[in-house]
C-alpha positions in Angstrom: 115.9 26.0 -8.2 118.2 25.2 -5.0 121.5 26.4 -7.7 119.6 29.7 -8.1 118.5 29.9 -4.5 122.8 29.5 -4.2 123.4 32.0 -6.4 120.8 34.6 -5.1 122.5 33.7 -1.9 126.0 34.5 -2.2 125.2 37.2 -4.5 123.4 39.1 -1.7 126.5 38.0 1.0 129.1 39.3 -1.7 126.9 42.5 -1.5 126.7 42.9 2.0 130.8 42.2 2.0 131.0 44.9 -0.5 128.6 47.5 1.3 130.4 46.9 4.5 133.8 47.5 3.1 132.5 50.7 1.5 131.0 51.3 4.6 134.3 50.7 6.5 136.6 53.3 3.3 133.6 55.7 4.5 134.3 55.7 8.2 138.1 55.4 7.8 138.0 58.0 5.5 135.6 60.4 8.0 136.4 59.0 11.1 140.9 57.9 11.1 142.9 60.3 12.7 144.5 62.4 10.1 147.0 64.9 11.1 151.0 64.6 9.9 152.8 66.8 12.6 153.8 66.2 15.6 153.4 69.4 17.1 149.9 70.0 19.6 148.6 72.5 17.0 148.8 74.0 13.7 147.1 77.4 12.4 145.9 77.5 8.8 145.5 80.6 7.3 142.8 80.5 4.7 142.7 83.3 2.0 139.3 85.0 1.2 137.8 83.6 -1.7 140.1 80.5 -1.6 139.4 77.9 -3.8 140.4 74.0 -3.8 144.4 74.8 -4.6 144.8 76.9 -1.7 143.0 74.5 0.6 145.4 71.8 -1.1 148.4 73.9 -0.4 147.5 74.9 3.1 146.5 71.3 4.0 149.0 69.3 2.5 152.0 69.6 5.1 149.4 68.7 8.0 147.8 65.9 6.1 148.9 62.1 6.0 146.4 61.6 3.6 145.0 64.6 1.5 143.1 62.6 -0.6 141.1 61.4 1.6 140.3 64.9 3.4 139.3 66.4 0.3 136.8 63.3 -0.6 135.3 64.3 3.1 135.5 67.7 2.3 133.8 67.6 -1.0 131.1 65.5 0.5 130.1 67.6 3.1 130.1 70.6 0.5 132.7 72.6 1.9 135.1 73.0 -0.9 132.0 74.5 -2.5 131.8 76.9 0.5 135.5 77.4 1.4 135.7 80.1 4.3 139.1 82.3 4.6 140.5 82.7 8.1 142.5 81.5 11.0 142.4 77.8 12.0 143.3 75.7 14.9 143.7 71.9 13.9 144.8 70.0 16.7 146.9 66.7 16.4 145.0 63.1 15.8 141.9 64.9 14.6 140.0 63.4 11.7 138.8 64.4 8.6 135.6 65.3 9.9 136.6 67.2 12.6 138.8 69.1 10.5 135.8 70.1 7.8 134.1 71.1 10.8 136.6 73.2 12.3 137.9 74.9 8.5 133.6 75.6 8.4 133.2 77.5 11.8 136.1 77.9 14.1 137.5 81.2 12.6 140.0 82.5 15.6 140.8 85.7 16.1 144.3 87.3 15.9 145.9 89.5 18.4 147.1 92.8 16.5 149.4 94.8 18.1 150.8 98.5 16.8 153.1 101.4 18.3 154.0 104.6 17.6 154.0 104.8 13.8 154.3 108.4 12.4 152.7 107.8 8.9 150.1 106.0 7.8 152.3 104.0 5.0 154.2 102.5 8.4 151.3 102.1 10.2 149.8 100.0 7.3 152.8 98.0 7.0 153.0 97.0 10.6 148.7 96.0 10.4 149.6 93.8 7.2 152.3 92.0 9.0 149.5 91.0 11.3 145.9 90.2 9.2 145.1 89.0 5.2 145.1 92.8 3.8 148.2 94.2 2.4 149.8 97.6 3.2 148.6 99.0 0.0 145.2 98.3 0.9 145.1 99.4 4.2 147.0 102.3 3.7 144.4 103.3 1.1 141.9 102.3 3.5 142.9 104.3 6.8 144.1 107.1 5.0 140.7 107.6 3.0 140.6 110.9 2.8 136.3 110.8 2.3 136.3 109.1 5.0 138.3 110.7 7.2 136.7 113.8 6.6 132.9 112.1 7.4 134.9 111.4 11.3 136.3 115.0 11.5 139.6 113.9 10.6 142.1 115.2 7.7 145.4 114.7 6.0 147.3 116.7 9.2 145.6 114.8 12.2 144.7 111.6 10.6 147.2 109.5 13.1 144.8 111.0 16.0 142.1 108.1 15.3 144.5 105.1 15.5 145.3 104.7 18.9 148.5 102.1 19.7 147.6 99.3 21.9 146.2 95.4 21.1 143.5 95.0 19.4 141.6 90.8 18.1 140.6 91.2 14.7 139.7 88.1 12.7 142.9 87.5 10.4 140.6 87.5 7.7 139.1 91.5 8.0 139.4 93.6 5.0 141.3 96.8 4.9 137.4 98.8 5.9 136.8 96.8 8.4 140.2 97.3 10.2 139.6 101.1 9.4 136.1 101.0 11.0 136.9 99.1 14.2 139.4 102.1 14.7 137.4 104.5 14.5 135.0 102.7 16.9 137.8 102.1 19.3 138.8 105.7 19.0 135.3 106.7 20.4 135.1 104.4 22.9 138.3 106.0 24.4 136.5 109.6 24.3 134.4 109.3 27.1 132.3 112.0 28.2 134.8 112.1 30.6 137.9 112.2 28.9 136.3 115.1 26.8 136.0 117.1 30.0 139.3 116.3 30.7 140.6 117.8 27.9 138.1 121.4 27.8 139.6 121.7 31.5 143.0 121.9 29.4 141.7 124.1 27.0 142.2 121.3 24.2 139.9 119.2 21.7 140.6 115.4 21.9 142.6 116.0 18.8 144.7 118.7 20.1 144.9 116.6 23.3 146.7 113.5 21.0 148.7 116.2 19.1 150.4 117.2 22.5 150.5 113.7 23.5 152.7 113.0 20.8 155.0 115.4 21.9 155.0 114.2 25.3 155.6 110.3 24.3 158.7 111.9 21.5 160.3 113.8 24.7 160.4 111.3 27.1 160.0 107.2 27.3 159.4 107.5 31.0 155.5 107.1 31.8 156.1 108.2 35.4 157.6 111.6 33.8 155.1 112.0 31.0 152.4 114.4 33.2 155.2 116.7 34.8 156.4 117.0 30.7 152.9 117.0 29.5 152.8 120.5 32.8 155.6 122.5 31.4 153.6 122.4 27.5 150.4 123.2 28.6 152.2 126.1 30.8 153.7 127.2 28.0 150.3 127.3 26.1 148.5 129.1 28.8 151.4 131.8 28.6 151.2 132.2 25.1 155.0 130.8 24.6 156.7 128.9 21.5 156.0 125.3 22.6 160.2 125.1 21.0 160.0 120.9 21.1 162.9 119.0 19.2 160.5 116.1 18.2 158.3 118.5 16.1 161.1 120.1 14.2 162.5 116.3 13.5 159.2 115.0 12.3 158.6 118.2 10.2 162.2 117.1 8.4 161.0 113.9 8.3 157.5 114.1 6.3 159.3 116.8 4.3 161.5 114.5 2.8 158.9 111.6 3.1 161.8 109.7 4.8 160.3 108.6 8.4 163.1 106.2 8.8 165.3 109.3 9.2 167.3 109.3 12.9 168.1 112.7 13.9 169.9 113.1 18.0 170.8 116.4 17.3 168.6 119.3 15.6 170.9 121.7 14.5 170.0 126.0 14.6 169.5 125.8 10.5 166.6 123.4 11.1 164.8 125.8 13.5 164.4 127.9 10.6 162.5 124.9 8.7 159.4 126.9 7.6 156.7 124.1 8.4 153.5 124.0 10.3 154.7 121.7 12.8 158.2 123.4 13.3 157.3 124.7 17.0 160.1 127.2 17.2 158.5 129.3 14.1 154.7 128.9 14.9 152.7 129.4 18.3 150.5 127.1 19.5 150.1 123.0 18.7 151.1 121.6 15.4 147.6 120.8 12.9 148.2 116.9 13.7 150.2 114.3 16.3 154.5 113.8 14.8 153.1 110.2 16.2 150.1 107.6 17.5 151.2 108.5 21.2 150.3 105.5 23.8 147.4 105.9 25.6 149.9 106.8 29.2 150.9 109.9 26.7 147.1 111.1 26.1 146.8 110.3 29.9 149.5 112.6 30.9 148.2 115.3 28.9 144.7 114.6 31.0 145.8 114.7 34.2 149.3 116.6 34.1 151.4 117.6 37.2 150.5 121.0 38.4 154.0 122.8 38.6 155.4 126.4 37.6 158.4 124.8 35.3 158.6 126.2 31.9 161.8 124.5 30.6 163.6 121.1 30.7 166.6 119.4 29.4 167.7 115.8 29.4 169.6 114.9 32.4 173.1 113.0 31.5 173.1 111.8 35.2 170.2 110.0 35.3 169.8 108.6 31.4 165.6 108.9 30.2 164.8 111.7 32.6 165.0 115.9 32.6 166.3 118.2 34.3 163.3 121.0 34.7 163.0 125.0 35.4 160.8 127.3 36.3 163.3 130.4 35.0 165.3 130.6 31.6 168.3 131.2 33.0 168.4 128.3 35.3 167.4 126.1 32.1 170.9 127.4 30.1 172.6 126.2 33.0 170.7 122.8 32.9 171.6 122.8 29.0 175.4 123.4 29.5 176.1 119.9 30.7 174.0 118.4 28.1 175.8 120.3 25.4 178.8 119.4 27.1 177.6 115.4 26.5 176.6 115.6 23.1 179.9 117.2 22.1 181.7 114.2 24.0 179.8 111.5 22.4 180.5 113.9 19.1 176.9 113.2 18.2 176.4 116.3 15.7 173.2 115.5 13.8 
């Protein structure tokens, strides 16, 4: 009787032992610091519909032991569950922590875009930025259902992207990219704005479209309204608009090449017989030659109230114009420009 009361005994102490120390992997396993670099941070970028693999892959250079995580991970379900986005793990967190974080913490990225003159580059610059690829986005934002629902088509489409910086979770499709757009594009057409623009005799569309003009003619916001004055003088009169940047960017989506530099338009490409070749046809082109920043559209809102009809780059004072009220006084203006180019023997 007192042997089995010594066996029953230790047999209950060697289970205890044995629970503790399984208790103790548990904790160490939940509970140990497990992060492998040395930096304060690292992002994980989790794919949609990731499975087990891609967590291993992400998780494996951060890690000291993967193992471990992926026991913890399994047990609180989330490999089951796995969640695609952007993730902050911060250096000496545990495996629990780290579960928690890949389960909830999706962070936003920052995504930025200029003045892109096609969808395709617009796309391309998004993709660099967020999960979706350019060909999905550029299916996506240049929908042509879609655009036609928002009273868009395939001559004004760049009007509903507006440049600027925009959070989008990493992890948004191509649609949900497309539709934040569109919601950011109607945010910017206040009642306001619109009334803005009817005082100019322009639609917010038309309003972009001669924005882009004004952001291709000069880089200088403080210029931008007095350039943004001599086109809408020029409107009001009934005149050829005549901009460079519309005949360029007429070459340019004719030949589908937007990576095309032209300094120089030559008299041959005046003759280019293309809805937004200025010097043919009267009036705005159908659509914006770019995404102008929102200082362009702002420009064209409030422009400086002036008589000048004309203007010319000034080679004295590099990123600004020279401007006139009278045609003659332009060809003066233009003579020393000429003069320039044919220095600098820049002939296309």
């Amino acid at each position: 009787m007192k042997n089995l009361k010594k066996v029953v005994l230790a047999a209950a102490l060697l289970g205890l032992v044995i629970v503790a120390v399984f208790a103790y992997s548990i904790y160490t396993a939940i509970f140990t610091p497990n992060t492998a670099f040395e930096n304060k941070e690292a992002f994980v970028y989790m794919p949609s519909n990731a499975t087990t693999q891609d967590v291993t892959e992400r998780l494996s250079p951060l890690l000291k032991d993967l193992d471990a995580f992926l026991s913890v991970a399994n047990r609180k379900g989330y490999l089951a569950n796995i969640k695609g986005g952007r993730y902050r793990i911060t250096k000496g967190m545990n495996n629990n922590e780290i579960v928690n974080t890949l389960r909830s913490q999706n962070l936003p990225v920052k995504v930025t875009f200029n003045n892109q003159e096609s969808i395709g580059t617009l796309a391309g610059r998004i993709a660099a930025q967020v999960e979706p690829d350019s060909l999905a986005l550029a299916t996506a934002l240049g929908d042509s259902a879609f655009l036609k629902e928002h009273g868009f088509d395939s001559y004004n489409e760049l009007s509903l992207y507006l440049p600027n910086t925009y959070e989008f979770f990493w992890n948004t499709t191509a649609e949900g990219v497309r539709e934040r757009m569109l919601k950011e594009y109607k945010a910017f057409w206040t009642n306001e704005r619109k009334a803005k623009a009817k005082q100019q005799g322009l639609t917010p569309n038309q309003a972009i479209a001669l924005a882009a003009i004004v952001q291709k003619e000069t880089v200088k916001v403080d210029e931008r309204p007095r350039v943004a004055g001599v086109y809408l003088n020029r409107l009001k009169k009934g005149m050829l608009l005549q901009a460079d940047p519309t005949v360029i960017y007429a070459i340019k989506r004719e030949t589908g090449n937007y990576d095309t530099i032209i300094k120089r338009v030559l008299y041959r490409d005046l003759e280019m017989d293309s809805p937004y070749n200025t010097y043919k046809y009267a009036g705005l082109p159908p659509g914006p030659i770019t995404m102008p920043d929102i200082s362009s559209i702002e420009a064209v809102l409030n422009p400086e109230k002036h008589q000048y009809l004309y203007f010319v780059a000034d080679v004295t004072n590099f990123g600004y114009h020279k401007f006139a009220k009278t045609l003659a006084q332009h060809n003066q203006n233009k003579v020393q420009y000429v003069q320039w180019l044919n220095q600098q023997r820049i002939s296309r």
